[in-house]
C-alpha positions as MATLAB code, in Angstrom:
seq = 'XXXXXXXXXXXXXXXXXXXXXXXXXXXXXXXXXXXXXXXXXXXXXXXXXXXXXXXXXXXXXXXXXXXXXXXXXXXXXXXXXXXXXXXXXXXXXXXXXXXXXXXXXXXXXXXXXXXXXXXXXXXXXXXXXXXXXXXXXXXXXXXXXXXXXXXXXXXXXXXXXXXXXXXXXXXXXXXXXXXXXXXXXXX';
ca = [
      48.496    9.229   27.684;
      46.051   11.644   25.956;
      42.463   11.333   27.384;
      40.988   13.773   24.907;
      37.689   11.977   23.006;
      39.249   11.410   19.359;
      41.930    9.361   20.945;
      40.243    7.518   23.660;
      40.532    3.967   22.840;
      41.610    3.982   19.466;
      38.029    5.510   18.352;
      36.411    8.586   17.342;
      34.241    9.989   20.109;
      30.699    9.414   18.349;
      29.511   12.796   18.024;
      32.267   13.574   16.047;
      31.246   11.764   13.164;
      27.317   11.497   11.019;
      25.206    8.990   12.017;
      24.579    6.741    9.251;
      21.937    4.638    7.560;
      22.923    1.351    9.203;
      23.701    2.528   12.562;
      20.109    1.959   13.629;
      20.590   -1.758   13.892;
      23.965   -1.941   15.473;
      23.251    0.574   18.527;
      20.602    1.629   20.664;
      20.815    5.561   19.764;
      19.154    7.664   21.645;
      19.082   10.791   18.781;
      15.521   11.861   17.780;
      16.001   14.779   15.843;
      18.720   16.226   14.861;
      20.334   18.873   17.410;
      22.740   21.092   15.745;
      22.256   22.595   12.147;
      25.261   20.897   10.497;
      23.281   18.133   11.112;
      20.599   18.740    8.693;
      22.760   17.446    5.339;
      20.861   16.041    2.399;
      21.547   12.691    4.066;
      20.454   13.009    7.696;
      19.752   10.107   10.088;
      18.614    9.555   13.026;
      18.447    6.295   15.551;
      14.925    6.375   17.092;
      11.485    6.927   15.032;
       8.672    8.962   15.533;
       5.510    6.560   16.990;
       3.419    8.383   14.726;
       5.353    7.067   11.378;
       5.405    3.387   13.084;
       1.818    3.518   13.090;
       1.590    4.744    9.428;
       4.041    2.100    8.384;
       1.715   -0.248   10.171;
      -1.525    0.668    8.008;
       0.606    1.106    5.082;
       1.216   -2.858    5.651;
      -2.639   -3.555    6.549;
      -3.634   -1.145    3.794;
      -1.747   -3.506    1.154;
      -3.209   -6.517    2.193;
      -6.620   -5.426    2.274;
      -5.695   -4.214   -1.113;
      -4.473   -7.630   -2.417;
      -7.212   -9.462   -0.411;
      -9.976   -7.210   -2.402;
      -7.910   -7.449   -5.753;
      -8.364  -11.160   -5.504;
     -12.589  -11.298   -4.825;
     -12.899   -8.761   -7.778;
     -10.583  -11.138  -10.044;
     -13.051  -13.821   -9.076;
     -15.721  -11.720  -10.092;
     -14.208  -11.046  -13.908;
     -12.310   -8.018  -13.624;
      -9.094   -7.485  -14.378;
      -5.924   -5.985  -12.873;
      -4.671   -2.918  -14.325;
      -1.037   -3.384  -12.968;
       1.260   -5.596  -15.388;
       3.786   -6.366  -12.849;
       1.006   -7.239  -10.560;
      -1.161   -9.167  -13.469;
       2.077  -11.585  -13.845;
       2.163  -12.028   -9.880;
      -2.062  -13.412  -10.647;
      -1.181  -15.571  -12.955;
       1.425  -17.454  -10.222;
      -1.962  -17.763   -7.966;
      -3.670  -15.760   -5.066;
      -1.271  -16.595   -2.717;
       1.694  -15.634   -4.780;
       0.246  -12.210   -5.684;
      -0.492  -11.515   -1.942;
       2.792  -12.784   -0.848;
       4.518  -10.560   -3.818;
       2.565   -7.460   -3.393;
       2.758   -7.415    0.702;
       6.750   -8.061    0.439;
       7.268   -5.017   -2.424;
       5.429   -2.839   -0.003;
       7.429   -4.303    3.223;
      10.642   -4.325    1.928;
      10.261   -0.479    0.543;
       9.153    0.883    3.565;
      12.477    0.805    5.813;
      14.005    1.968    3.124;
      11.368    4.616    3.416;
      11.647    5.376    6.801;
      15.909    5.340    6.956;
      15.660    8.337    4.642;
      12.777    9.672    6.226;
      14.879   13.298    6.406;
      16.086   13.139    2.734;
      15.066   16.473    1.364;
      13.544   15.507   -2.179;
      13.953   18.123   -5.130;
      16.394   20.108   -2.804;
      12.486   21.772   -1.194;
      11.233   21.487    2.288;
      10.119   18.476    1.325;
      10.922   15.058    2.776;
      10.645   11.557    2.304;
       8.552   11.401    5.779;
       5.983   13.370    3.579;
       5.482    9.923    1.486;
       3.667    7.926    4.296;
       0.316   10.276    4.588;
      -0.029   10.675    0.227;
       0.588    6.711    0.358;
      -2.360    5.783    3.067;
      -4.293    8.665    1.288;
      -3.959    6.469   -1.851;
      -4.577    3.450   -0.641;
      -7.438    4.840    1.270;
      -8.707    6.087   -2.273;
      -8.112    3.154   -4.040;
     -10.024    1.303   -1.421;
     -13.187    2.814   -1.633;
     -12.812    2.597   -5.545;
     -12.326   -1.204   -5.340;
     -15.014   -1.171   -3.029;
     -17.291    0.474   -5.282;
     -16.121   -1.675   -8.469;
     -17.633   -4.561   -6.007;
     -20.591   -3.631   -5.333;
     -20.775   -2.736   -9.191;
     -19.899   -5.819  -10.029;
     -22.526   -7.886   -7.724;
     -24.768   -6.029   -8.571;
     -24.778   -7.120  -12.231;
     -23.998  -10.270  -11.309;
     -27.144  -10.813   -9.322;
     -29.073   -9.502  -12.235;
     -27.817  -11.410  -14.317;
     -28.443  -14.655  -12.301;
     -32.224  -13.490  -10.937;
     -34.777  -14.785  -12.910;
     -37.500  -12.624  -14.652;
     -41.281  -13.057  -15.212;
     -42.728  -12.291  -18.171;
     -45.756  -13.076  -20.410;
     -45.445  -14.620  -23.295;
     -47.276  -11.908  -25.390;
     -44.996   -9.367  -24.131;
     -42.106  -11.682  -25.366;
     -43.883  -13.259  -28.300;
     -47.134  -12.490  -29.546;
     -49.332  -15.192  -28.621;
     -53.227  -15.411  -28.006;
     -52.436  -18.380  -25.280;
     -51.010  -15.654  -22.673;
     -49.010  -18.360  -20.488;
     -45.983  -17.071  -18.255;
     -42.286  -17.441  -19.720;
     -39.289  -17.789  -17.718;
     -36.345  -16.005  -19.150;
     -32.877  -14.509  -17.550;
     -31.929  -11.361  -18.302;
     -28.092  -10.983  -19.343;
     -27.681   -7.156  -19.122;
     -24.562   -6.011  -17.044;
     -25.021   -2.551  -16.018;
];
């Protein structure tokens, strides 16, 4: 009987062959990187993640739900969302466009992070190089929503806060008694 690895069993010895995408959830692999240069095809895989994209993927997730959670207050406060596909989700309800926008995001990222070594535009660079631009997006978009809140309290409030004025400075009148009026500018 021949003992050499290709024949062993019926099976080809594993390192003969390329890891591939679905691997991951059918063995625990113990490749981090790749080892040898043939390796390194446009499709390369490998079975065990770096900690540092886990935690990316992580605030990518947190990161969307912050953004749906502040999409929602500024809806409530008469804005609008710019996003079509997520305008439609709005329309279902708050919990529906949550729901919709947190699932697009989690179901894209292990796609994400399979291909993490895909070498995009045949360059140096890779998929991996996605997370950091997408939390430095998010992170941007944040602070804009952010600000569009405060902008928009902020009108709100004067809108709603009552003003003293007298009457001759509204209407010309020798009685001079105090008027109550609301202002409706929105800044």
């Amino acid at each position: 009987m021949d003992n050499t690895p290709e024949n062993r069993n019926g099976f080809v010895e594993r390192r003969k062959r390329r890891t591939r995408p679905w691997d991951c959830f059918s063995s625990p692999g113990r490749r981090r990187s790749h080892r040898r240069q043939e390796d390194l095809g446009p499709f390369s895989f490998v079975d065990r993640y770096d900690k540092s994209l886990g935690v990316m993927i992580l605030l990518l997730l947190i990161l969307t739900l912050t953004d749906g959670v502040l999409t929602m207050i500024l809806i409530d406060l008469f804005c609008e969302e710019a996003n079509p596909l997520m305008a439609v989700l709005i329309e279902q309800g708050p919990m529906t466009f949550v729901l919709g926008k947190y699932l697009m995001t989690a179901v894209c990222l292990p796609i994400l992070l399979v291909f993490q070594h895909y070498r995009m535009f045949g360059s140096c660079f890779r998929v991996r190089h996605f997370f950091p631009i997408f939390i430095a997006l998010y992170l941007s978009l944040l602070v804009y929503q952010i600000h569009l809140l405060k902008k928009t309290s902020e009108a709100l409030e004067r809108r709603s806060i009552p003003t003293f004025a007298t009457v001759s400075e509204r209407f010309p009148d020798p009685n001079n008694t105090i008027c109550f009026s609301f202002d409706a500018q929105v800044g």
